[in-house]
N, C-alpha and C positions, 0 to 999 in steps of 0.2 A: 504494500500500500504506500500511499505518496501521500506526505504530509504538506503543507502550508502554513508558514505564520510571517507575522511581520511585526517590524516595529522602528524604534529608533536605539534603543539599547545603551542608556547614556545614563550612566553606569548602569552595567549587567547587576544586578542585585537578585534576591533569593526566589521573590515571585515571578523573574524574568527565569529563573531555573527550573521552577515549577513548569512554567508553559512549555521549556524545553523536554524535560522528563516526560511529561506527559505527551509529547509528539513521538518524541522518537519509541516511545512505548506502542503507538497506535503503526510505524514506518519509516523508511527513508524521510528526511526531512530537508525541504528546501527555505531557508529563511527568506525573505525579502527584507532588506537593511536600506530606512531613508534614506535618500540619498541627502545632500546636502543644502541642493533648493527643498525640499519638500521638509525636512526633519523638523525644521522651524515652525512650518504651517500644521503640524502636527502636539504642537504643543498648547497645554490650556495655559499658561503662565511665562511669561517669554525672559527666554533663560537663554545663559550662550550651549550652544552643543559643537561637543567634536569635531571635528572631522571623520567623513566617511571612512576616510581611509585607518584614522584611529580608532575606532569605533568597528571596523571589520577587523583587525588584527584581535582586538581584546576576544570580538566575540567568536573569532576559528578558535583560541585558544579556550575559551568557558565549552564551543561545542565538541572539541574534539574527545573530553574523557568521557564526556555523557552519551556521547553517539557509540565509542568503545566500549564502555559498559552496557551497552543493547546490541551491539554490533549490526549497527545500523551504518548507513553514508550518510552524508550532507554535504550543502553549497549553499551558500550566501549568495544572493543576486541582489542588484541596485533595485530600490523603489523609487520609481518616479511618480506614482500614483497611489493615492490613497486604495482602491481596489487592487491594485499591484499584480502581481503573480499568479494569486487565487482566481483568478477569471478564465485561466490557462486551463486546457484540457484534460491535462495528464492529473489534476489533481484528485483525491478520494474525500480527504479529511483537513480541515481550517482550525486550529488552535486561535483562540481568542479568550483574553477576560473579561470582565464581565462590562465592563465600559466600555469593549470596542465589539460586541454581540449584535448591532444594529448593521456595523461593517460587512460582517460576516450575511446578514437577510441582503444586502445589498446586492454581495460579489455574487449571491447564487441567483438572485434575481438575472444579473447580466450571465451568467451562466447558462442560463436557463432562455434569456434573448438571444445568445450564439447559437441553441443546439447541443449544451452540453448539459450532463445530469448534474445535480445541484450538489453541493458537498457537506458530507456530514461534518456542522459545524460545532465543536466542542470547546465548552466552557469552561474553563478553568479558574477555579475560586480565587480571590489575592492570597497574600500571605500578610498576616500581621508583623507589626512591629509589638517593642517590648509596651509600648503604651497604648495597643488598643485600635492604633490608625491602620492603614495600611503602608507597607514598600511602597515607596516610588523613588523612581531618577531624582524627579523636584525635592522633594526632602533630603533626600543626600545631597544633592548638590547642594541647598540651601543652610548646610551640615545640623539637620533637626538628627539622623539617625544614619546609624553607618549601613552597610550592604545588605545586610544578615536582621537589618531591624533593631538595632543596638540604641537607645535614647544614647545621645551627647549630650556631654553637660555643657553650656551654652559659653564658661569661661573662656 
């Protein structure tokens, strides 16, 4: 089976592991990684993001023990679209959380206006942090909580 996900992965953190685990549990796994017009328009809180190009290096290295550990493959591919990837033919299954689940009715809509069968699109719960909120990039970077969900003391 042929997985799907995407994002912008700035910093990879633990709920971004989850999504991972949970693909490559269902197949081969192909990411879509914003590209670097697109990553910004993808954000709700306007923050600096990486580079593509730094931002794929981190994320071959987070996907390469998890895809080993299932003995699965993967490939990062540039998003230039918010539907990205998942519109493409070859896919079975779309990882998403629960904020980007509207994305997913979207991509099989256009799926579905190609001619192709729609993909089973699977929702993967966040992860909390130690206080209750959830992981995100914006909180790390903002240093409220480190990768793993760690409170920072604000010193």
């Amino acid at each position: 089976m042929d997985v799907a996900l995407g994002g912008t992965f700035d910093p990879v953190h633990d709920g971004h592991r989850r999504l991972f685990e949970r693909a490559f549990e269902l197949g081969d796994v192909t990411v879509g990684l914003t590209s670097d017009e697109l990553a910004p328009k993808t954000r709700d809180v306007d923050r600096r993001v990486r580079s593509y190009d730094e931002r794929k290096a981190d994320l071959e290295t987070e996907l390469e023990s998890i895809a080993a550990d299932h003995g699965r493959a993967f490939e990062i591919r540039i998003l230039e679209a918010p539907t990205g990837i998942a519109t493409e033919p070859q896919y079975d299954y779309l990882v998403v959380s629960p904020e980007t689940r509207e994305g997913g009715d979207r991509i099989n809509e256009i799926r579905t206006e190609r001619g192709h069968d729609p993909l089973e699109v699977v929702v993967v719960p966040h992860v909390l942090a130690d206080d209750g909120d959830i992981i995100s990039s914006t909180r790390i970077v903002k240093g409220e909580i480190d990768e793993h969900g760690t409170v920072l003391d604000g010193d």
